[in-house]
Backbone bond lengths (Angstrom), bond angles and torsions (degrees), N, CA, C in turn:
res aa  C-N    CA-C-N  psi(-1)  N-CA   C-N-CA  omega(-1)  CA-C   N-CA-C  phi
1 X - - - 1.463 - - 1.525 110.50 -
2 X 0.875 124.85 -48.15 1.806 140.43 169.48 1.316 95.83 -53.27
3 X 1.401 120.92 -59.15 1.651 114.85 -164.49 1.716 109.75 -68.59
4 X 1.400 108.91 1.48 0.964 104.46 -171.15 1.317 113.07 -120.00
5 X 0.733 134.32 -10.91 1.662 170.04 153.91 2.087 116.05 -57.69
6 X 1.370 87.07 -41.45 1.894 98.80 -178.37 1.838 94.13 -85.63
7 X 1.372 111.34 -45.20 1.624 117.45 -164.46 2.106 96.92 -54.29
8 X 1.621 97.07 -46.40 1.465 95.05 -178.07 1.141 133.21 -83.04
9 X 1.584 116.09 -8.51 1.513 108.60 164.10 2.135 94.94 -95.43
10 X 0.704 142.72 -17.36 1.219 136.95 142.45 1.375 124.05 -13.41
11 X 1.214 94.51 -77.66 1.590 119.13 -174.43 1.795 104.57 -65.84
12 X 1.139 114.75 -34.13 1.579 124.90 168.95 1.502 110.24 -42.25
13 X 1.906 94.61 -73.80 1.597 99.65 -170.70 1.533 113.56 -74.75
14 X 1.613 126.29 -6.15 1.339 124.32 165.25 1.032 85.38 -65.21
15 X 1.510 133.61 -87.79 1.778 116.98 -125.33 1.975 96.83 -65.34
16 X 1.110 140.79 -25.36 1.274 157.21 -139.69 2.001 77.91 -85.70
17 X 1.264 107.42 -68.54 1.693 116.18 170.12 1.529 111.02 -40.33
18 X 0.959 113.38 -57.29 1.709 111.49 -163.12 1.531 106.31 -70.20
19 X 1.574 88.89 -35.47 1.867 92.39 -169.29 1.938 105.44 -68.19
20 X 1.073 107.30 -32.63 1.630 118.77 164.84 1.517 126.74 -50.60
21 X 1.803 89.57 -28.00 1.644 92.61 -157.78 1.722 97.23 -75.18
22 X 1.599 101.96 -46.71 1.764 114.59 -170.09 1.427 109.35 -69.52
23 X 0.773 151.28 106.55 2.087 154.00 153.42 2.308 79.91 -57.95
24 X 1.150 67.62 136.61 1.706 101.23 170.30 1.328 93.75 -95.52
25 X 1.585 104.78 122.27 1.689 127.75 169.90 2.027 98.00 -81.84
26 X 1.166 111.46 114.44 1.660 109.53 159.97 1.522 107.28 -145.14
27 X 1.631 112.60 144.33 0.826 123.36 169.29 2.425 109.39 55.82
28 X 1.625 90.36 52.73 1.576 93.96 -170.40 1.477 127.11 35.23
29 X 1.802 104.04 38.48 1.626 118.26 -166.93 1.533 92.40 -131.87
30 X 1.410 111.35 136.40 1.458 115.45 174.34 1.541 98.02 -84.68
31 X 1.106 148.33 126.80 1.620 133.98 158.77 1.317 91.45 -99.48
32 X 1.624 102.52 130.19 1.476 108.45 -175.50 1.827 95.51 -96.71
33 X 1.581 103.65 178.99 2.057 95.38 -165.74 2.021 80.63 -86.15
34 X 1.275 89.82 157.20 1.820 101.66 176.54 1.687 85.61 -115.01
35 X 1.029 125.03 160.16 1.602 145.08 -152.77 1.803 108.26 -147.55
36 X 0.825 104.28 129.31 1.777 104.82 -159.03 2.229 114.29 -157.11
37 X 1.269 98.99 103.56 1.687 102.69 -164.45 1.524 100.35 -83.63
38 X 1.367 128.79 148.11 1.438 112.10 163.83 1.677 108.78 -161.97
39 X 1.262 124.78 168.96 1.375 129.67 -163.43 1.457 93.80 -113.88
40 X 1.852 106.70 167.61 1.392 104.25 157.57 1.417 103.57 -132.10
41 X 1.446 105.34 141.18 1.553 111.83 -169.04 1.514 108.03 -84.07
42 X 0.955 117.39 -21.44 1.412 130.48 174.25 1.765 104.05 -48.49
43 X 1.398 105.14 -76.61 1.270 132.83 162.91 1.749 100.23 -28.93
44 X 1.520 140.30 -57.82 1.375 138.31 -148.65 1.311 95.77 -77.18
45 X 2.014 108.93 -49.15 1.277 101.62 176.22 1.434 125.90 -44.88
46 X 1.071 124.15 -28.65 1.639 119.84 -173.17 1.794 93.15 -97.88
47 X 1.017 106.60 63.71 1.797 104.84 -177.45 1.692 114.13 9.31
48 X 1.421 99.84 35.11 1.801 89.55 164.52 1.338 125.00 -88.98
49 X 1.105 146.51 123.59 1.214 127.77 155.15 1.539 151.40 -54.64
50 X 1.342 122.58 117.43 1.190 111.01 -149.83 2.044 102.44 -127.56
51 X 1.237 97.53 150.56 1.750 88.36 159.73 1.819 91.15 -162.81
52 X 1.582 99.24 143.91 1.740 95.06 175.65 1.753 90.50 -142.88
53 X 1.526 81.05 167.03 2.111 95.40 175.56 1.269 118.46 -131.51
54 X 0.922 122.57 135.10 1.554 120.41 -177.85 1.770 106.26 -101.30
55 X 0.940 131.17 151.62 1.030 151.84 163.74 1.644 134.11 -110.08
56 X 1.079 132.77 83.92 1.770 109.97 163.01 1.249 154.30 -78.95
57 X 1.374 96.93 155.40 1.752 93.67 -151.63 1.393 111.88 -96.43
58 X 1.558 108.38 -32.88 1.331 129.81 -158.36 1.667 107.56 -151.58
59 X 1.100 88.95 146.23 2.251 81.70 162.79 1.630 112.88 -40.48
60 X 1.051 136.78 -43.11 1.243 141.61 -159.03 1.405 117.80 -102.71
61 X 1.207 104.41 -41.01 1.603 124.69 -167.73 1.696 114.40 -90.57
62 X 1.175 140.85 -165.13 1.338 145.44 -144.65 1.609 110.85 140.97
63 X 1.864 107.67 143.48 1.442 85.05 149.32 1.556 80.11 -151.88
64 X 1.255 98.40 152.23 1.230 147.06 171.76 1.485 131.67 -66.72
65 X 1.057 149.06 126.93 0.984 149.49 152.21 1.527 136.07 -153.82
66 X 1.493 126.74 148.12 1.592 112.56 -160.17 1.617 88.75 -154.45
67 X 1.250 91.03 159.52 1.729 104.75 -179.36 1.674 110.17 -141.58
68 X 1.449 107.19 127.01 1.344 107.75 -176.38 1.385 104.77 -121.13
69 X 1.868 117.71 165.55 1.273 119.68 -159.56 1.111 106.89 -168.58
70 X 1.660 134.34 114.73 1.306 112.97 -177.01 1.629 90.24 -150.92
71 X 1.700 103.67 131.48 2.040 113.11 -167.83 1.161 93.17 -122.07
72 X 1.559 125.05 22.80 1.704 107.42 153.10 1.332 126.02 -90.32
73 X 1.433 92.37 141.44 1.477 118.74 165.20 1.549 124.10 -101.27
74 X 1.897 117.92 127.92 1.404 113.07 -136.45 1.939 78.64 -121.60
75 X 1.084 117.46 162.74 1.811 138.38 175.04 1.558 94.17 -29.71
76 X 1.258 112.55 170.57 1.599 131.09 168.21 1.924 117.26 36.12
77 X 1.259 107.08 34.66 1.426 134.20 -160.84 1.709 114.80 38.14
78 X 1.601 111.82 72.07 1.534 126.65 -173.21 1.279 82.16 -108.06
79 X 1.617 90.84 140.65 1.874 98.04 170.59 1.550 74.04 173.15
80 X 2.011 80.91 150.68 1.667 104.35 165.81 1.338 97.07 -147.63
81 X 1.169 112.35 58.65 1.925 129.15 148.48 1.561 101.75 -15.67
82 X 1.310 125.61 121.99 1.124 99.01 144.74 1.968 101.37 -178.94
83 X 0.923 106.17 163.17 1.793 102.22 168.09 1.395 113.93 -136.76
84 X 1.340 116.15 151.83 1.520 124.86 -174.06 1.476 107.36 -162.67
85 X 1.634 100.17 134.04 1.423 109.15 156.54 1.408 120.88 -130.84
86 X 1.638 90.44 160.76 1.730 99.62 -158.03 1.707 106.93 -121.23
87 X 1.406 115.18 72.23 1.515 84.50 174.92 1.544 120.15 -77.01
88 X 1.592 112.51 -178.99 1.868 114.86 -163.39 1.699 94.60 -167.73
89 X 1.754 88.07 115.02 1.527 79.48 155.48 1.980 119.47 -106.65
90 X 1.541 87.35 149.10 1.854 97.81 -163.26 1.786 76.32 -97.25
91 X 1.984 79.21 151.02 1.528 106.23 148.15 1.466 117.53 -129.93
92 X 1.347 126.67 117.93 1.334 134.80 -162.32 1.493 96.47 -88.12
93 X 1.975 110.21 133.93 1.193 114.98 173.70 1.833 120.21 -61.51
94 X 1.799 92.12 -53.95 1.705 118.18 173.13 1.454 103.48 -87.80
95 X 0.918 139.74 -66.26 1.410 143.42 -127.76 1.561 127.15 -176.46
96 X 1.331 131.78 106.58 1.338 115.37 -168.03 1.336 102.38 -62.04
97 X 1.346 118.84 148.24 1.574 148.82 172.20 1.489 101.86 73.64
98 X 1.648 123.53 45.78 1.095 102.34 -173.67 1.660 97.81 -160.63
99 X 1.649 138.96 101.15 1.675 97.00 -177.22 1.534 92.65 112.53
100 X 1.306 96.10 177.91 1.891 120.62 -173.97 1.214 100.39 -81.52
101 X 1.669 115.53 123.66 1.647 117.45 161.96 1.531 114.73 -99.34
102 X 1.510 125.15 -174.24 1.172 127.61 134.93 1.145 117.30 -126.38
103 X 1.274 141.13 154.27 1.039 130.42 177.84 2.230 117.60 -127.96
104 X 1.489 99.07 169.31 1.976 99.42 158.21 1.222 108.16 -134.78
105 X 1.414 121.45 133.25 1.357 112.37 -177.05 1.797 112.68 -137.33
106 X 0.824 103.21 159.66 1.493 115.30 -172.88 1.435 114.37 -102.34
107 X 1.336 131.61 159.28 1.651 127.92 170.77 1.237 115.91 -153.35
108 X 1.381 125.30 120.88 1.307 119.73 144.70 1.591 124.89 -100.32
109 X 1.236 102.69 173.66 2.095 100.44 -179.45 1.074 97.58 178.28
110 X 1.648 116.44 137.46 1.276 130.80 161.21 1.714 109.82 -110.16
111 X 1.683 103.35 123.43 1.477 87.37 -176.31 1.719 106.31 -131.03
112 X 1.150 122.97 -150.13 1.166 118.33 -154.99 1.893 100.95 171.94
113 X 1.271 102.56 71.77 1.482 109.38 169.52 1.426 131.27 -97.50
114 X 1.187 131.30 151.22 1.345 128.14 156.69 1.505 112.78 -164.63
115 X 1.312 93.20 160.74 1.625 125.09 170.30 1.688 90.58 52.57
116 X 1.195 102.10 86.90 1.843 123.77 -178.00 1.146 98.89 -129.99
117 X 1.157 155.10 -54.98 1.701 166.37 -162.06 1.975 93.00 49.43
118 X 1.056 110.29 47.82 1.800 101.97 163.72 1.278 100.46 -129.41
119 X 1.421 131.36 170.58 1.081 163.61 -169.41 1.580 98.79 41.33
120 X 0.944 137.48 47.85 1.535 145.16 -175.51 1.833 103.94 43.80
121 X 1.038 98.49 56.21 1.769 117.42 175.79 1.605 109.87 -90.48
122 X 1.547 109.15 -30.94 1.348 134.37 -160.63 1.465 111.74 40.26
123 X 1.645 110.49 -123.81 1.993 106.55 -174.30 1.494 98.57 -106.40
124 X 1.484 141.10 37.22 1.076 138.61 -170.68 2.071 96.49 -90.41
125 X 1.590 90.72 170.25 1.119 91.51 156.36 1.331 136.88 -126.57
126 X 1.291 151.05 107.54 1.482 137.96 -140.79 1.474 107.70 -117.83
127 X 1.676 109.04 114.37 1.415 102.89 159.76 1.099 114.71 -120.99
128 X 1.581 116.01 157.36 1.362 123.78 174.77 1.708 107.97 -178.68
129 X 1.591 116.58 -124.70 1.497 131.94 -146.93 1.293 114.60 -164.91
130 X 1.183 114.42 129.30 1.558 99.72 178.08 1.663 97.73 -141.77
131 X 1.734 107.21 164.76 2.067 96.08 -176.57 1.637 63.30 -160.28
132 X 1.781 98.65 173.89 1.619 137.12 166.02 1.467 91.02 127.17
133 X 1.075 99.54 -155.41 1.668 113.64 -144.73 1.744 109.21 -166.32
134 X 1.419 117.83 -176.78 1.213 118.38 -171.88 1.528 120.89 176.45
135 X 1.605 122.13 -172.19 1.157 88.19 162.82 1.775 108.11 -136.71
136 X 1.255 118.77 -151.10 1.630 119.31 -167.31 1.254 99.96 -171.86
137 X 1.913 108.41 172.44 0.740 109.15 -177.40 1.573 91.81 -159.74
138 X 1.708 117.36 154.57 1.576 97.47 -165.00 1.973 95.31 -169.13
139 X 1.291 105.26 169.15 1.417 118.52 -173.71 1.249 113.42 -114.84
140 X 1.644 145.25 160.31 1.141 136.91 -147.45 1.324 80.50 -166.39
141 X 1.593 143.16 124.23 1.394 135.54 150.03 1.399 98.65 -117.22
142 X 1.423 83.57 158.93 2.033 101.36 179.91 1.731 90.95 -92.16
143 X 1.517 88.32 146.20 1.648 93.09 167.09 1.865 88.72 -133.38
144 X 1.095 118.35 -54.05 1.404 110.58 171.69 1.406 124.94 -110.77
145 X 1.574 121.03 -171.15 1.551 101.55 160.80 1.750 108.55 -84.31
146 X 1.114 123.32 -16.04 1.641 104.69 170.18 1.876 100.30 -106.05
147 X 1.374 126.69 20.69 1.477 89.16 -174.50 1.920 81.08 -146.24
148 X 1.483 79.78 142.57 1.637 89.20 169.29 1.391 111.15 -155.15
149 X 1.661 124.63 -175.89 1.364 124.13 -147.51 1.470 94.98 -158.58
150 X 1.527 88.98 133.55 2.074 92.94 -177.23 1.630 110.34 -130.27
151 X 1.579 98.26 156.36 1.544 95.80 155.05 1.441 120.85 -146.66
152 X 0.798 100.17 -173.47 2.202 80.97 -151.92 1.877 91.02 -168.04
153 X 1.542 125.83 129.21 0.892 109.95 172.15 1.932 88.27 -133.95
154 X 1.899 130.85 138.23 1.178 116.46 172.72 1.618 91.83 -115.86
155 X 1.350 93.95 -171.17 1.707 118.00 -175.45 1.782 97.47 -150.15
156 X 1.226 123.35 153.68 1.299 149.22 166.09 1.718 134.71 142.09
157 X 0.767 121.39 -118.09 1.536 113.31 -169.26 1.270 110.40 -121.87
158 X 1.414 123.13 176.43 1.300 140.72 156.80 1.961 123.96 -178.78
159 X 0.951 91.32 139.81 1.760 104.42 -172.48 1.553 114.54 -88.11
160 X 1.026 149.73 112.77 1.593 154.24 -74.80 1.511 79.42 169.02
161 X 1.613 125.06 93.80 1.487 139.39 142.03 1.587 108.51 -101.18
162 X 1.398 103.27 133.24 1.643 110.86 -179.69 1.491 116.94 -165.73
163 X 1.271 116.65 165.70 1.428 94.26 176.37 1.582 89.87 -143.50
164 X 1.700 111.16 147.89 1.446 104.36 -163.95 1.153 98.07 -126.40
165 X 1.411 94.30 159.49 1.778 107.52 -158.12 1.897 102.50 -131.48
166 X 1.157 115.65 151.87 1.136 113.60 151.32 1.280 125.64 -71.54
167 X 1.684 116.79 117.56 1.226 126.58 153.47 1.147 114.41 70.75
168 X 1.464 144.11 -179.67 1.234 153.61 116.74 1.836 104.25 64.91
169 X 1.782 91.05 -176.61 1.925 94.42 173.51 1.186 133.65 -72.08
170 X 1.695 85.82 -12.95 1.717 79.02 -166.75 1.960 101.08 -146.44
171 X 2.074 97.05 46.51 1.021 88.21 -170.78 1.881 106.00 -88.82
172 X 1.436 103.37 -176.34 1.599 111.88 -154.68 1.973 100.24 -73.01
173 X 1.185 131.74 127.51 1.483 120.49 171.51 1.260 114.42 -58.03
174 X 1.195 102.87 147.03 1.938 114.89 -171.79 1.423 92.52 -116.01
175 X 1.312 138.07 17.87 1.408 118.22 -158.32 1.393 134.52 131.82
176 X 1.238 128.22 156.16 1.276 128.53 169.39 2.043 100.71 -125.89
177 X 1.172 83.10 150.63 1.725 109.36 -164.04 1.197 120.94 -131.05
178 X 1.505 125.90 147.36 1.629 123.05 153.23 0.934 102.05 -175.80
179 X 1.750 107.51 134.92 1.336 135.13 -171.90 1.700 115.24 -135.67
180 X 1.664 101.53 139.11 1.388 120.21 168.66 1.279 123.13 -57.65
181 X 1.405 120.00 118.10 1.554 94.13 -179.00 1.846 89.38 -131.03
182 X 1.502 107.22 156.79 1.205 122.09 166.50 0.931 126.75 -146.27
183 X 1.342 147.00 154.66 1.805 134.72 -123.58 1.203 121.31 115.18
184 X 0.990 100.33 -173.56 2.070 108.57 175.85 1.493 111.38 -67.57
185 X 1.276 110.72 139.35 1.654 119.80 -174.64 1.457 107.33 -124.61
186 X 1.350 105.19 -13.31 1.568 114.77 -162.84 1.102 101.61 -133.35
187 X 1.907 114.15 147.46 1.809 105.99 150.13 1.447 85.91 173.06
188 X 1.592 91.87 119.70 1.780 103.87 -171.62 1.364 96.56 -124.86
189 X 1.347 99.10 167.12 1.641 98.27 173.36 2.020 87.98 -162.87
190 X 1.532 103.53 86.15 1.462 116.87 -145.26 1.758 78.01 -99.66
191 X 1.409 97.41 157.34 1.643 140.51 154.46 1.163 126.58 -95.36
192 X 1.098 131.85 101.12 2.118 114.89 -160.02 1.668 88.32 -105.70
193 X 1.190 106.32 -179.40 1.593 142.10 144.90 1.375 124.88 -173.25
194 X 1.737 84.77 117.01 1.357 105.83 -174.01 1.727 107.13 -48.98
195 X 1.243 129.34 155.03 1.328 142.67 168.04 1.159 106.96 -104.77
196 X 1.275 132.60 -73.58 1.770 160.32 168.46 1.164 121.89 -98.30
């Protein structure tokens, strides 16, 4: 699971490298990649921690990627442990970093919740893994030349391995589990700054 886990954020920041290395020749114009870090506040509100980078590939194109992470543990054993990354490749209608995108994106996450009582979870505690992908679609306005502001909402799948426990650290296992889920996968409401 680890070995498999290092190969894919690997394979992330390779292609993220290579795609940097080539400037896309169009129209007898080198477009060199522009490089751009940004948060999602969405994400802060739920005390996760987040930071992602965009990259471009092409006038049009982009890809995306962000990694979130949050190891608090909240009163009466509340916690939503968990980490996930999302890479996404964008297709820009006008202009990458600028304007209406669409995007496809991928996910993995290992999380580690309990005693939430929403989505009919009740006071259990659930750990496990989840991966799939999906797609989106999202807005990008300029507010400066280094600072801009997004929102992005996707939809698609993901595969839900876990095994749930009663309660607490060291409550008794009830099981092993996995469930289909389909729905929203995405929903940013990002802060950028451009670098390059």
């Amino acid at each position: 699971m680890r070995t498999c886990r290092l190969y894919f954020l690997t394979g992330i920041l390779l292609l993220a490298f290579v795609a940097s290395a080539y400037a896309q020749e169009q129209n007898n114009q080198i477009y060199l990649p522009k490089f751009a870090i940004k948060t999602n506040a969405l994400y802060l509100a739920t005390t996760t921690l987040n930071l992602g980078f965009e990259v471009g590939l092409s006038r049009k194109m982009s890809l995306d990627v962000s990694g979130n992470y949050n190891p608090w543990e909240f009163g009466n054993n509340k916690q939503i442990k968990h980490w996930l990354v999302q890479p996404e490749l964008r297709y820009w209608l006008c202009e990458r970093f600028n304007g209406h995108f669409f995007g496809i994106h991928g996910h993995y996450a290992e999380y580690n919740v309990s005693n939430l009582n929403i989505f009919g979870m009740g006071n259990y505690r659930y750990e496990g893994n989840l991966y799939g992908g999906g797609i989106s679609y999202g807005y990008q306005w300029l507010i400066s030349k280094r600072w801009s502001m997004e929102a992005e909402i996707g939809v698609g799948y993901a595969r839900l391995k876990y095994d749930k426990h009663e309660c607490g650290h060291c409550g008794q296992k009830l099981g092993n589990y996995s469930k289909n889920y389909w729905g929203p996968t995405k929903v940013a409401l990002n802060m950028i700054y451009v670098i390059k």
